[in-house]
C-alpha positions as CSV (number, residue, x, y, z in Angstrom):
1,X,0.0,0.0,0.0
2,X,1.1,3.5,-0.9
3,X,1.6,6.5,1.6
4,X,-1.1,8.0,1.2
5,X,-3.0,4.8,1.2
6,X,-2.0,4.0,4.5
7,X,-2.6,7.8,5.7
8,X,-6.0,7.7,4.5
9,X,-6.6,4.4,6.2
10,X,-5.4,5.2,9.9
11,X,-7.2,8.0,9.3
12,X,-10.4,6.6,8.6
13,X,-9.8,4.1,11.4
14,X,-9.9,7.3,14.1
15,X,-13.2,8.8,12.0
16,X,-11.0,11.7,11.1
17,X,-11.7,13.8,8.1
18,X,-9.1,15.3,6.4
19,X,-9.8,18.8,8.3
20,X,-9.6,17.1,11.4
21,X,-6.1,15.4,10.5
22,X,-5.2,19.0,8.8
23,X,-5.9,20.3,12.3
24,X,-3.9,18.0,14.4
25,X,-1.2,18.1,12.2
26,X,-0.7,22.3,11.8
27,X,-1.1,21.4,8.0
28,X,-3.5,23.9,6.2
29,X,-6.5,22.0,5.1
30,X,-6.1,22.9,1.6
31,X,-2.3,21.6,1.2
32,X,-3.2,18.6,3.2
33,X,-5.9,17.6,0.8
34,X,-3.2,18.7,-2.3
35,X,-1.1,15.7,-0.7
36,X,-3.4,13.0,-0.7
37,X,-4.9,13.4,-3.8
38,X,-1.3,13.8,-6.1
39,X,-1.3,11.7,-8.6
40,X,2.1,10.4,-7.1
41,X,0.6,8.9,-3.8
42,X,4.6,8.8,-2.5
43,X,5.3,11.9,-3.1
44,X,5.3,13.8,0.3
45,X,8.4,16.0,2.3
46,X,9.9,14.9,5.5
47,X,8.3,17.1,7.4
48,X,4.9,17.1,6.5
49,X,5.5,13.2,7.1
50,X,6.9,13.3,10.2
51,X,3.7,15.4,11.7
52,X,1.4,13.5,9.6
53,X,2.4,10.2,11.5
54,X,3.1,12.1,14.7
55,X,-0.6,12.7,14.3
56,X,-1.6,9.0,13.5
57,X,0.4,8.0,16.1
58,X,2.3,5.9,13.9
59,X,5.9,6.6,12.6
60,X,7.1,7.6,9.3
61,X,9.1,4.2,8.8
62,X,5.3,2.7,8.8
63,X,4.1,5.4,6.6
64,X,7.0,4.7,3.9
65,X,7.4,1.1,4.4
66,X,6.6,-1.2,1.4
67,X,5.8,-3.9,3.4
68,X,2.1,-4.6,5.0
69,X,3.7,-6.7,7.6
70,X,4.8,-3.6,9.6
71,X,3.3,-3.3,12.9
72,X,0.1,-1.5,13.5
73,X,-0.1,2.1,14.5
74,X,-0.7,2.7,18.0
75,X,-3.0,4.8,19.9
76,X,-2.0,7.4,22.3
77,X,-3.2,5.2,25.1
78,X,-0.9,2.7,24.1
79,X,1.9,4.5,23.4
80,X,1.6,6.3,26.8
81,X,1.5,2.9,28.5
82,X,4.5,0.9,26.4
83,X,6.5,4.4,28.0
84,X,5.8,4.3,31.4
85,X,6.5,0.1,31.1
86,X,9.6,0.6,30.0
87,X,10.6,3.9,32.1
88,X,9.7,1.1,35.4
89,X,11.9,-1.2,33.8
90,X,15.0,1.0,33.4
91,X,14.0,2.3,37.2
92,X,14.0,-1.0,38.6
93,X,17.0,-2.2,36.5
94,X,19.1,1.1,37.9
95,X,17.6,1.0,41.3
96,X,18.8,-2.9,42.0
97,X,16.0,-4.3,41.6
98,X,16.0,-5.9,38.2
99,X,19.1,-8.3,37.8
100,X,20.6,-8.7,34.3
């Protein structure tokens, strides 16, 4: 799947329209809407990438990847939680009491 396949897909998942992505992203609506609608669905800059998945909560290897076996984007729930697992983790490792 292209780019902007996969954009438009995470996207739908979250029942954003493109405004609301446009929004979350500081994109203006009507550049965001040039982008996924190129006729060259790869065809985006770094940056605009970088908040576009920042956005999804995904990453931009994800985003660019060729391969549909990447794993899934994850929510900001999840994300928050897979941080403060391993911020215990390295705690308890420095603190003694995780051994090696």
């Amino acid at each position: 799947m292209d780019i902007t396949g996969k954009i438009n897909e995470l996207r739908a998942e979250k029942a954003w329209s493109i405004a609301e992505l446009s929004r979350r992203c500081k994109i203006p609506t009507v550049s965001l809407r040039v982008m996924l609608s190129r006729d060259n669905p790869n065809n985006y800059n770094v940056k605009s990438l970088m908040r576009i998945a920042d956005s999804l909560g995904t990453t931009v290897a994800f985003l660019t990847s060729e391969q549909e076996n990447d794993l899934p984007a994850l929510s900001k729930k999840q994300r928050k939680e897979i941080s403060k697992a391993i911020t215990l983790l390295v705690d308890d490792y420095l603190t003694g009491k995780l051994k090696e």
